[in-house]
C-alpha positions, 0 to 999 in steps of 0.5 A: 331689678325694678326700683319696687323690687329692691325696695321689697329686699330691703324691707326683707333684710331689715326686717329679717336684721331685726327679727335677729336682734330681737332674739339675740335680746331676748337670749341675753336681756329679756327685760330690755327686750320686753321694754323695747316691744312694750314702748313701741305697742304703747307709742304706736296706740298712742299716735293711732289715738293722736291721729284720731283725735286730730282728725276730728278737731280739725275736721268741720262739723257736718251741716244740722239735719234741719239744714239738709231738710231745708234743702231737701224740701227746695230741691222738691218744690223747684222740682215739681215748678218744672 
């Protein structure tokens, strides 16, 4: 069995593992079972929301459109002086 191969049937196993614990929750306590989905959902947008909020304040600012005419309009003059 390849290393990918083990990695997938233990991926396979945990997540049958937590299919199982998930149901035995919700037979024997539905609100502590609903609490632990409800947490992950909000945490998991939560760090999407994050990510994207880094992103973009670390992100530099794309040059202003006049900046990129300029160029533009010294690309087209050396151009036409060829």
């Amino acid at each position: 069995m390849s290393k990918d191969q083990l990695l997938g049937m233990f991926i396979l196993l945990v997540a049958i593992g937590v299919i199982g614990v998930y149901g035995w929750l919700i037979y024997y306590n539905t609100t502590l079972a609903l609490s632990i989905v409800a947490t992950i959902a909000v945490v998991g947008v939560m760090g999407i929301v994050a990510w994207i909020g880094w992103t973009m304040a670390t992100t530099p600012a794309p040059a202003p459109i006049e900046a990129l005419e300029d160029d533009l309009e010294k690309k087209n003059t050396d151009e036409k002086k060829e």
